[in-house]
ZAVOKE-252630 format. One line per 5 residues: number of its first residue (from 0); for each residue x, y, z of C-alpha. Coordinates in pm, 1 decimal. Layout:
N
NUM = X:Y:Z | ...
This chain:
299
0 = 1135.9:-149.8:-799.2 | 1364.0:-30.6:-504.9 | 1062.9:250.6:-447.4 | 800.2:-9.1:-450.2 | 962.7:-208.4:-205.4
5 = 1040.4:50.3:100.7 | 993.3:-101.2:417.4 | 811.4:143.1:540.9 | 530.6:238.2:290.7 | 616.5:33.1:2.3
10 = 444.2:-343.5:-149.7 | 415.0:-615.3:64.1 | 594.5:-943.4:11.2 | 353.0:-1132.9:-161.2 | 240.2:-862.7:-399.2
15 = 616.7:-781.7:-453.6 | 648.0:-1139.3:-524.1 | 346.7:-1141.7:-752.8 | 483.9:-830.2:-922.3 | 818.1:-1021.3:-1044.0
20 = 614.9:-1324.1:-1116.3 | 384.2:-1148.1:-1337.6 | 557.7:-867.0:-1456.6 | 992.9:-979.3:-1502.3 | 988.3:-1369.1:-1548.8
25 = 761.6:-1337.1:-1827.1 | 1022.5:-1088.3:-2006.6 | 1317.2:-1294.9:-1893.9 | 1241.8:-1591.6:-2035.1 | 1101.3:-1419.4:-2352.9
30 = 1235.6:-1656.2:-2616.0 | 1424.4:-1903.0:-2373.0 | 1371.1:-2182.7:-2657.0 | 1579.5:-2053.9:-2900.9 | 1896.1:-2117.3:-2657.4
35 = 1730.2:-2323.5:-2369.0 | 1748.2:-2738.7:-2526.4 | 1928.2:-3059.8:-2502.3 | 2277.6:-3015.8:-2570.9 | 2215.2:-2635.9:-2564.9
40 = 2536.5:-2440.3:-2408.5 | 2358.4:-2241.7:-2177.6 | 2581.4:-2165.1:-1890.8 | 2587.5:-1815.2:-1958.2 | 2188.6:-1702.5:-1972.9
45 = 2184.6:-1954.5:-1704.7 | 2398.9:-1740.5:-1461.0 | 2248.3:-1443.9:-1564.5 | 1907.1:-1572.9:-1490.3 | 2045.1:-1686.7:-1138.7
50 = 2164.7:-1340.8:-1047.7 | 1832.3:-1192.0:-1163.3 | 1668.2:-1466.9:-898.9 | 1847.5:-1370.2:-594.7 | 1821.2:-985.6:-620.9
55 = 1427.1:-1058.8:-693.4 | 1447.6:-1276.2:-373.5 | 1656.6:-1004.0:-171.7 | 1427.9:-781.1:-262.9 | 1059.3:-970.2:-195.9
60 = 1212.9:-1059.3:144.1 | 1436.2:-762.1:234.1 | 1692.0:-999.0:359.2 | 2089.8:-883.8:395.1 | 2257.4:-971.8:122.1
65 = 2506.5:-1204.4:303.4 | 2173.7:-1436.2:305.0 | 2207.5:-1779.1:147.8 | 2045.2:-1802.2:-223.6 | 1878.4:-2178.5:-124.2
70 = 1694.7:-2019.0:173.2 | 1627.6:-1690.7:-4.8 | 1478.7:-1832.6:-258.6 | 1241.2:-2088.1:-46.3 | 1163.4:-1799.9:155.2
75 = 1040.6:-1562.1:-116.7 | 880.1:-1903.4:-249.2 | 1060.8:-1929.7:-589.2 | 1118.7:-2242.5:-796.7 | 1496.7:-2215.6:-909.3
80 = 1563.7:-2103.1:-1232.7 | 1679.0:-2463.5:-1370.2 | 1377.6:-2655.4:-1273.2 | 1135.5:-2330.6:-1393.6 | 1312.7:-2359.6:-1779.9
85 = 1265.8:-2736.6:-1707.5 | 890.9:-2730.4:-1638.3 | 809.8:-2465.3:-1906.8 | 1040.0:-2636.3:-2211.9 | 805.2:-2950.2:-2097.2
90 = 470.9:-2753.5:-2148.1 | 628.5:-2648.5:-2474.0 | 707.0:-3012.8:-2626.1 | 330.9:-3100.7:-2524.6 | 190.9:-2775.1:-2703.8
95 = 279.8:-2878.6:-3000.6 | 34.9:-3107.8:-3001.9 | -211.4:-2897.3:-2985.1 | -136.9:-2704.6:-3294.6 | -369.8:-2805.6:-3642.4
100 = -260.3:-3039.0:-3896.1 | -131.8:-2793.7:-4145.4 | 3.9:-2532.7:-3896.7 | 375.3:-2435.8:-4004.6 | 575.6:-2568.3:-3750.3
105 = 469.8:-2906.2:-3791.4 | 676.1:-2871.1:-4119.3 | 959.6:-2890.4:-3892.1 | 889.8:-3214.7:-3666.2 | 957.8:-3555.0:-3740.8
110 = 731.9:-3819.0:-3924.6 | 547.6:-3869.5:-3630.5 | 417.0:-3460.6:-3579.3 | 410.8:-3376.6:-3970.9 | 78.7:-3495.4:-4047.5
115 = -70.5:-3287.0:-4341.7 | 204.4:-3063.2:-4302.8 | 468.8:-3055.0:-4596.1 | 802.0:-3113.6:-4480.7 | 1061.1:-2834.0:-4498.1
120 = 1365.6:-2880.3:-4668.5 | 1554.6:-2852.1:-4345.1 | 1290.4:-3075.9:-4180.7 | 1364.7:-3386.3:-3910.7 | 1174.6:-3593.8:-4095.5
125 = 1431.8:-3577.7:-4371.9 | 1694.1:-3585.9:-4198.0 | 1935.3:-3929.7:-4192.1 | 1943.4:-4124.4:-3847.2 | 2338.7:-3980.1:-3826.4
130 = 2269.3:-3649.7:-3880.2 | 1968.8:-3676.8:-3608.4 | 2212.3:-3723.8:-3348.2 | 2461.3:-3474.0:-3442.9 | 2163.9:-3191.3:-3437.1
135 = 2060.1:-3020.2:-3122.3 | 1785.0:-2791.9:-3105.9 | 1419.1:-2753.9:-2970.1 | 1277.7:-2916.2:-3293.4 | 1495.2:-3230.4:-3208.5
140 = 1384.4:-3226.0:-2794.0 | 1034.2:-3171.8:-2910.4 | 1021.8:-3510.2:-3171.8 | 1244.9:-3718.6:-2898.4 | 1012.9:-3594.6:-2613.6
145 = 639.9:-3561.5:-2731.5 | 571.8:-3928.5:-2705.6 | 586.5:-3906.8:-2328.5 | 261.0:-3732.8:-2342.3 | -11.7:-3948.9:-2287.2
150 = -330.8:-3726.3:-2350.0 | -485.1:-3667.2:-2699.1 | -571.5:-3324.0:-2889.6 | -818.8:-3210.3:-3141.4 | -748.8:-2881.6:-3210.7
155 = -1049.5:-2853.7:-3438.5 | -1273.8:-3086.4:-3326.8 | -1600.0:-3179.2:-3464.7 | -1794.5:-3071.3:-3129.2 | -1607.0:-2731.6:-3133.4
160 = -1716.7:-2608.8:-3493.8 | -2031.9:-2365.8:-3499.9 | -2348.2:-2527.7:-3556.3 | -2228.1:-2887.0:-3422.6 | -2206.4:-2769.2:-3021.8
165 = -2389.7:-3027.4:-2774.6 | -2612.0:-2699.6:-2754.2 | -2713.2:-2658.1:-3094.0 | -2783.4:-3030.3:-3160.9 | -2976.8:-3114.1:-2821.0
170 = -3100.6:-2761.7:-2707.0 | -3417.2:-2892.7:-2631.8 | -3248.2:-3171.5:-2422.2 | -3061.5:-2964.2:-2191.8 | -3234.3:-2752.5:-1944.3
175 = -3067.4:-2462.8:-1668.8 | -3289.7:-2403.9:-1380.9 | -3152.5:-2041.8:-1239.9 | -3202.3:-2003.6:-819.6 | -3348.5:-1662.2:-772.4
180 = -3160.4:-1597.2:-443.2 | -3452.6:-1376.5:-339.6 | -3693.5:-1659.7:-306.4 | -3730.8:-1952.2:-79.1 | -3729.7:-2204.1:-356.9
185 = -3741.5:-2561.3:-147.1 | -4096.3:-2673.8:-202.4 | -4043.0:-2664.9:-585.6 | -3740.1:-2827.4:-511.7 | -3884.6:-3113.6:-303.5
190 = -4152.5:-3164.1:-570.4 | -3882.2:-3150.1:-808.9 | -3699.9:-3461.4:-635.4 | -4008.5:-3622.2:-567.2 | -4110.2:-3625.2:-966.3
195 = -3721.4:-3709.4:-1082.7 | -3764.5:-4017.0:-837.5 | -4062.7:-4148.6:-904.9 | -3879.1:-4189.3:-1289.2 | -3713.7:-4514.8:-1299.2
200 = -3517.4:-4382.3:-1572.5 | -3397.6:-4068.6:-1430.5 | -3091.2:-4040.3:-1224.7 | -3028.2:-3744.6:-949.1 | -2654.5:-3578.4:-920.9
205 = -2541.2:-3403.8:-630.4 | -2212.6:-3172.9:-684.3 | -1973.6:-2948.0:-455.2 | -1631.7:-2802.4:-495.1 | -1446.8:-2696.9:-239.1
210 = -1128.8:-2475.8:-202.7 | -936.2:-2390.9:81.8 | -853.0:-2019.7:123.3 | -490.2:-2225.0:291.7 | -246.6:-2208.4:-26.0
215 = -114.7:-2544.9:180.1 | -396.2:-2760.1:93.7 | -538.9:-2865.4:-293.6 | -928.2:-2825.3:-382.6 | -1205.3:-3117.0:-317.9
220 = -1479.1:-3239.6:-535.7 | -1796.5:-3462.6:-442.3 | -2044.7:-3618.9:-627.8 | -2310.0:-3848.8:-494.7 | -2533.8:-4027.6:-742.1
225 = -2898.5:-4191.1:-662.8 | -3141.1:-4351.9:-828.8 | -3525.2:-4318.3:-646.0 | -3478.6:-4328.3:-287.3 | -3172.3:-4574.9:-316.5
230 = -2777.1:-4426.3:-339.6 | -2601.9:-4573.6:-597.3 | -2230.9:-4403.5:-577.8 | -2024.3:-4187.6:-342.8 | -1706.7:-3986.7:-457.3
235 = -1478.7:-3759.3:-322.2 | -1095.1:-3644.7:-445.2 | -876.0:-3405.3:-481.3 | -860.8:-3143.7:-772.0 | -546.7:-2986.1:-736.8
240 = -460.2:-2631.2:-688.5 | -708.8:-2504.5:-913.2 | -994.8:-2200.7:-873.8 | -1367.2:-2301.2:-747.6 | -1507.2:-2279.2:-1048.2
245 = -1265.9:-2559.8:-1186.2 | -1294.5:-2769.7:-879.7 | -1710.3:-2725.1:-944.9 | -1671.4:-2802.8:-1309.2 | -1469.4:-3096.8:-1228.5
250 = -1758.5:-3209.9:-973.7 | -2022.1:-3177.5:-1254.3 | -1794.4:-3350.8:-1505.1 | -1738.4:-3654.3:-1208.9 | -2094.9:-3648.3:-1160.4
255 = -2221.1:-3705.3:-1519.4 | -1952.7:-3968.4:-1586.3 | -2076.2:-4189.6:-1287.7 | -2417.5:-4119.4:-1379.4 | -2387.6:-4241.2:-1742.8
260 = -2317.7:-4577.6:-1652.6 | -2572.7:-4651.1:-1465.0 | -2802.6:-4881.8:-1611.0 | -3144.9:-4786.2:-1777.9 | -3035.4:-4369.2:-1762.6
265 = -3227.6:-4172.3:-1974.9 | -3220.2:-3861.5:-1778.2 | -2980.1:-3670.0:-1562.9 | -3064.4:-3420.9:-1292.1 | -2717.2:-3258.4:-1159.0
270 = -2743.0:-3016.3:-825.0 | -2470.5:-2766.7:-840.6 | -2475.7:-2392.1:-663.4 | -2222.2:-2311.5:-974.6 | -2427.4:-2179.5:-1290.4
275 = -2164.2:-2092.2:-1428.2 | -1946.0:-2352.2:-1442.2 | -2254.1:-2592.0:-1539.7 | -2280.4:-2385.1:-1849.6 | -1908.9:-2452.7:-1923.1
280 = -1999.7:-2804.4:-1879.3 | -2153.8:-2816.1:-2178.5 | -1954.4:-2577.5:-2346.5 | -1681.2:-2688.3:-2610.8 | -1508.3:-2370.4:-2639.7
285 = -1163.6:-2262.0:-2526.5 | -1176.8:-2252.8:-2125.3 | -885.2:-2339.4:-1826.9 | -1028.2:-2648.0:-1659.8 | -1196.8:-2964.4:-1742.3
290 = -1425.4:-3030.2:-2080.1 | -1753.8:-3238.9:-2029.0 | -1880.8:-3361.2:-2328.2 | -2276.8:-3557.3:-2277.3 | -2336.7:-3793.6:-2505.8
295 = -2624.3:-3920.2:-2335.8 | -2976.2:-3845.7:-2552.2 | -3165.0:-3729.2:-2249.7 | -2922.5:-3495.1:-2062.6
């Protein structure tokens, strides 16, 4: 690491930054949950952690070592180790839900996160309300904490299962029209606009992501919906720090949502420059970003 970062011919900042990110947190905090919880007595790991912190941030800034660990640490642009554990034991609790009704752990939760799951001997739900608050450990955080979550998960969900995707129901329903970047393509596009509104029943989508290449500013969406010649909705927000593709995905998702309640919709024409992320659109598999699920019969 000390030959990686020489002044003189050695890793910049950021990629020496990225390089612990990546490459050392991950193998710190290998296993934090067996000894990172409410109650948990910590203090230890947690020092050891903090040391590791500062020489990472010494190092990604090649400050003196007299420096202060606060200023470091915003410098090098890294989340203290407290608030890091924090934010990944939170991601934890809400993975659980996640997991299928029979999966093992669930054995371990409460009555509320067993589902088909057979309790274990040692299991919360079995356990008496004294003994609940005498025990401290992640199973207890996660049963106390999950019900903050608000969102819902189907881990095998009848749209996800082979042979019932939106695709291989309604294949015939849902249409891709490729742009061949060679080819000027705008009179078939004007006569395409000019057939969609002539259909009182169709309704025209116009999508656009946007991200900043400014690590200061979050990712914009818009969507514009019309119906003929008249606009019937205009709508523009923020998508977080998230990749194009997402913030395009997210555009196509806004856009189909506004355009489903539109009265008399039968059809939906959506204008993206993202093929890609149109696909995922209507694809129920696995993927970062945002799901869009058309239920619509002539999308």
């Amino acid at each position: 690491m000390r030959m990686l970062g020489n002044s003189t011919r050695g890793l910049s900042p950021k990629q020496r930054r990225l390089l612990y990110r990546s490459c050392v947190v991950p193998i710190a905090t290998y296993g934090y949950r067996l000894w990172y919880f409410d109650g948990a007595r910590n203090k230890g790991a947690m020092n050891q952690l903090k040391r590791m912190q500062r020489k990472a941030a010494l190092w990604i800034t090649g400050a003196f070592r007299t420096s202060p660990t606060g200023g470091l640490k915003a410098l090098a642009g890294l989340i203290p180790v407290h608030l890091m554990l924090k934010k990944l034991a939170t991601r934890a609790v809400y993975r659980v839900t996640t997991l299928s009704d029979t999966h093992p752990l669930r054995s371990m939760m409460g009555e509320g996160l067993l589902k088909r799951a057979a309790p274990h001997a040692r299991s919360a739900a079995l356990m008496t309300p004294a003994m609940r608050g005498k025990v401290k450990s992640t199973v207890m955080e996660v049963d106390e904490r999950v019900h903050t979550l608000t969102e819902s998960f189907e881990p095998f969900a009848p749209e996800a299962r082979p042979g019932d995707w939106l695709l291989d129901h309604y294949a015939d329903r849902l249409h891709f029209d490729k742009r061949d970047p060679t080819q000027d393509r705008r009179l078939y596009l004007d006569e395409l606009i000019a057939r969609a509104r002539a259909d009182p029943l169709t309704v025209l989508a116009a999508t656009d992501g946007s991200v900043p290449q400014s690590n200061q500013y979050q990712a914009a969406l818009a969507a514009i919906i019309y119906k003929g010649h008249r606009e019937l909705e205009r709508t523009r927000y923020v998508s977080g720090r998230v990749t194009a593709p997402d913030a395009e995905l997210n555009a196509i998702s806004c856009a189909v949502r506004l355009a489903v309640k539109q009265a008399n919709c039968q059809h939906i024409m959506v204008f993206t420059d993202s093929m890609g992320s149109a696909h995922r659109a209507v694809d129920p598999g696995v993927h970062s970003g945002f799901n869009t699920y058309a239920t619509q019969p002539g999308y």
